[in-house]
C-alpha positions, -999 to 999 in steps of 0.1 A, spaced: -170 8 185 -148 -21 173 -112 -19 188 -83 -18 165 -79 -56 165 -112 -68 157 -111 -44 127 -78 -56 117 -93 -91 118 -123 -81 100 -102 -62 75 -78 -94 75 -104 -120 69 -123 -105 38 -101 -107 14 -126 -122 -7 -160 -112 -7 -185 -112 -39 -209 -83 -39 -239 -107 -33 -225 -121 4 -226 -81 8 -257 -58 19 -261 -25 3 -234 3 6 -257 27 31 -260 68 16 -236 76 45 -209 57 35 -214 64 0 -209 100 4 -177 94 27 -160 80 1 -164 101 -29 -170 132 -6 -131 144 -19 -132 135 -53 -168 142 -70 -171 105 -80 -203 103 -100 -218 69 -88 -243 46 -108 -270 31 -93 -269 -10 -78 -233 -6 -85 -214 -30 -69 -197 -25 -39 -162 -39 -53 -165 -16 -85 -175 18 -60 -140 9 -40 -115 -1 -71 -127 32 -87 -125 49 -54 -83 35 -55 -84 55 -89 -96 87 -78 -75 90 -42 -40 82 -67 -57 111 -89 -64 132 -59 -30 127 -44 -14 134 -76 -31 169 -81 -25 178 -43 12 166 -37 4 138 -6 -12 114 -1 -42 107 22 -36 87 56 -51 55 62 -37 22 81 -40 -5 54 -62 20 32 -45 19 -5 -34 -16 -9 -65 -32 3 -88 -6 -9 -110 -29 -28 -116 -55 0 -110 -33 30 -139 -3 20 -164 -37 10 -151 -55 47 -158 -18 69 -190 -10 49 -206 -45 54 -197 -41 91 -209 -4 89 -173 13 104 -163 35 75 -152 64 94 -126 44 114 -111 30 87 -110 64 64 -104 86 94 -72 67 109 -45 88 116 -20 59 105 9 73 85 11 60 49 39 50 29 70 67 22 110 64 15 136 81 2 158 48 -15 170 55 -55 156 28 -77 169 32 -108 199 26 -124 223 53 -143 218 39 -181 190 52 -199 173 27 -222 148 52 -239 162 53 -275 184 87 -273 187 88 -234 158 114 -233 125 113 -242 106 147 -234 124 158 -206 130 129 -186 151 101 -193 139 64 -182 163 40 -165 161 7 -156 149 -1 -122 164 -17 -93 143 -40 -76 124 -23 -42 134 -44 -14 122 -53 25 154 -45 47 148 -76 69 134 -112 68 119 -141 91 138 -170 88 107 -185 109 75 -177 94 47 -189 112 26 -217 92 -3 -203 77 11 -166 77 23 -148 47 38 -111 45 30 -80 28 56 -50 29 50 -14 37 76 14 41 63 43 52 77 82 64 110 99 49 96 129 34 70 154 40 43 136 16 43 111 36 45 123 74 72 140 97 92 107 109 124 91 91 112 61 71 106 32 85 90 -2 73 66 -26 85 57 -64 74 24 -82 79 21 -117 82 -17 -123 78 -33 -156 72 -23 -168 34 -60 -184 35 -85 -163 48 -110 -194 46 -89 -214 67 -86 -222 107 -73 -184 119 -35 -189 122 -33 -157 140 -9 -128 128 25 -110 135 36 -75 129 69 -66 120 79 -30 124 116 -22 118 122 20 130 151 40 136 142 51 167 115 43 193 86 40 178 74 53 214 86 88 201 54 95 174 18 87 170 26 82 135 51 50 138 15 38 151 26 18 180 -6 6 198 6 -9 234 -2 16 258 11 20 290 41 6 306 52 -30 297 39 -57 320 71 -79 318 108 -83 302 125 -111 278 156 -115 261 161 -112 222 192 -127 210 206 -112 242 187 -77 242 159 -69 269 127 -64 249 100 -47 268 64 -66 270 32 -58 266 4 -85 272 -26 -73 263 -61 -94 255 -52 -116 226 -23 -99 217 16 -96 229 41 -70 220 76 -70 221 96 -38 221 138 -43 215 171 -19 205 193 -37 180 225 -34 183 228 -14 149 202 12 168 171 5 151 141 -10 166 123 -35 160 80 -38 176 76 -74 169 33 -79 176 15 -118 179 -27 -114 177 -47 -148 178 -30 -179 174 6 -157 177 -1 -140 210 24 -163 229 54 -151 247 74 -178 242 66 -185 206 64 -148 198 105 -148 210 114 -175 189 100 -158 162 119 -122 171 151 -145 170 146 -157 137 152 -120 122 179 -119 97 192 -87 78 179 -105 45 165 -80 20 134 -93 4 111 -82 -28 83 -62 -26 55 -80 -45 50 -48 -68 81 -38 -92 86 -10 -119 111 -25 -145 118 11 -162 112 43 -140 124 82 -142 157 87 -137 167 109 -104 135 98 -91 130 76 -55 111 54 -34 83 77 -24 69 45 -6 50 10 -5 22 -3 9 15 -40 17 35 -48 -15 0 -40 -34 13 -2 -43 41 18 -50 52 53 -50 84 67 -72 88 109 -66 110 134 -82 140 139 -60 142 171 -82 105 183 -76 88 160 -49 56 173 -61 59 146 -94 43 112 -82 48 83 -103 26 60 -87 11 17 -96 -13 0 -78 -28 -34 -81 -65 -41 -81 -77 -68 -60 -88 -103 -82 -122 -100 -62 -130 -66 -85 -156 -80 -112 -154 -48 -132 -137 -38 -164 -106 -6 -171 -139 9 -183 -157 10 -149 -125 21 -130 -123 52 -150 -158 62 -148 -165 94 -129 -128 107 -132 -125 139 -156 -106 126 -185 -96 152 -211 -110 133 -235 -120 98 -248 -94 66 -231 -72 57 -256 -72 20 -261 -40 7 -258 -16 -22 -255 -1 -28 -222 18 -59 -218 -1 -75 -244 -34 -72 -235 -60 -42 -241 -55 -16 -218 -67 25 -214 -45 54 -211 -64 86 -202 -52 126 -200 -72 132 -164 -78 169 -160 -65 190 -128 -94 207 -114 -69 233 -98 -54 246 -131 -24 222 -129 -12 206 -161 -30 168 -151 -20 133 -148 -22 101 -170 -42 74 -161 -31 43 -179 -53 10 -169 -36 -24 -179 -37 -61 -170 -11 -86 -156 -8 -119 -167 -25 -134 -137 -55 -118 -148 -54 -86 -118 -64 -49 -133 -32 -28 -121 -38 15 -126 -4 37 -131 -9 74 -123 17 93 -137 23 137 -143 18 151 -176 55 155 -179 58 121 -189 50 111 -225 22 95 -238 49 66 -249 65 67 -217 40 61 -196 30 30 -219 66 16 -213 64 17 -179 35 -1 -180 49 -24 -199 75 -34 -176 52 -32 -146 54 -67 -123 37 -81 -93 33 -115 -72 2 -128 -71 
């Protein structure tokens, strides 16, 4: 069985694959992944379509059942991460980790209502703040670039405060492997739960000094850990794999962190008002929740550029209440669908639209939004490429 790093690498460096590099998804894996949510799947589809639709229906599934499903780099990377772990034939370690998933419980909005008479239906729509990272590098390592996750807070999302977590993986998965650092930032020791998923095991093999703190160390094969208090109380697991999995270097680094707050790559510009940060992963997703009713999930996801498909294809197998409305989103076609709650419940919206760089994005949303609503919070929907 691989070990947790070599899947991370494997995960880390296929964040491109066409279908055709791929062999064909095997029965087993096929029924893994659509075992939860009765996907209905067409034959010699491609591997990229099966996973971007799969994105679709766990967002549908977590909307009907009030959390959302666990996985360590699952959501944001869904469409190269289910291709990467089929290809390598290690689906269930990727769809069975116990890694907690996002969560938070920051306000993002603002207090003035822009929808035209402060309400429409029941729920006003503000103007969102921007989502930010608490903490920044001041010393990225060359070749590295970061995705943002926060992750605990509520009960959606697991049993621990939040906490957040940055991951500088090679910007260019095609070039010599830089290596890669983990950032974890928690407000206790992450020593306390499995679900802060702190991987050194064992007692540290050594000592060093942070910007005057003792860190604890764990050398481990090709990979160090460092483990520090800050003097505000949080701590921070600071991780080196590859290239990075140098004491020294992996110091300097730890000494560079500066309370800096940085933007997630994914932004609402309009959301509920009253409703939170349920959560981000990797900066590829993003969770709002009710802070009213905690069951209401407002949530957008990008789609990897790999995905070849169409909005069409990521909506197939999901039980619309009808025909997808074509619609404009940001200027550009896009779908909005009523999607049926198997369990009685009143459903969710499903609105597919494109952003300028070309990327599909999907915005689940209850059925106590509006049809218009949910449109102009698509509208306003932003992401780094």
């Amino acid at each position: 069985m691989l070990s947790e790093q070599d899947l991370d690498a494997l995960l880390a460096g296929a964040a491109t694959p066409s279908d055709a590099d791929l062999p064909p998804l095997p029965e087993e894996f096929l029924d893994l992944v659509t075992a939860d949510v009765g996907l209905s799947l067409v034959a010699d589809e491609p591997a990229s379509v099966v996973a971007a639709r799969q994105l679709v229906a766990d967002a549908r599934a977590d909307v009907r059942r009030g959390r959302r499903r666990p996985g360590r780099r699952a959501v944001v990377r869904v469409t190269t991460a289910l291709v990467a772990v089929a290809a390598a034939a290690t689906t269930a370690v990727l769809v069975g980790s116990p890694d907690t998933p996002a969560g938070s419980t920051a306000t993002p909005t603002a207090t003035a209502p822009v929808t035209p008479g402060g309400l429409s239906g029941r729920i006003a729509l503000v103007a969102a703040e921007e989502v930010t990272f608490p903490v920044t590098l001041a010393e990225v390592p060359e070749g590295l670039t970061p995705s943002y996750s926060r992750r605990g807070g509520i009960p959606r999302y697991g049993s621990t405060p939040p906490f957040y977590v940055a991951d500088y993986a090679p910007a260019d998965p095609g070039a010599v492997d830089p290596g890669r650092v983990l950032l974890g930032l928690f407000p206790e020791d992450p020593r306390s739960s499995g679900e802060y998923g702190f991987s050194p095991e064992g007692e540290p093999t050594g000592t060093a000094t942070v910007d005057g703190a003792e860190a604890a160390v764990w050398r481990e094969r090709d990979a160090v850990s460092l483990l520090w208090q800050r003097p505000d109380g949080r701590w921070v697991w600071l991780l080196g794999e590859g290239p990075q999995a140098d004491t020294a270097s992996l110091v300097r680094v730890a000494g560079s962190i500066v309370d800096r707050p940085q933007p997630v790559g994914l932004q609402f510009g309009l959301a509920p008002a009253g409703w939170s940060v349920g959560g981000y992963e990797e900066s590829r997703s993003l969770d709002l929740v009710s802070d009213a009713d905690p069951a209401l999930l407002l949530r957008v996801s990008v789609v990897g550029a790999e995905y070849p498909g169409t909005p069409e294809e990521l909506l197939e197998g999901i039980p619309v209440a009808g025909p997808p409305e074509s619609v404009t989103v940001q200027g550009r076609p896009g779908l909005l669908a009523a999607v049926e709650d198997d369990a009685g419940g009143p459903g969710s919206w499903t609105l597919v639209g494109r952003l300028p760089d070309g990327r599909l994005f999907l915005l689940l949303a209850p059925r106590q939004l509006t049809r218009d609503q949910v449109l102009q919070i698509g509208d306003q929907v932003t992401a780094s490429s």
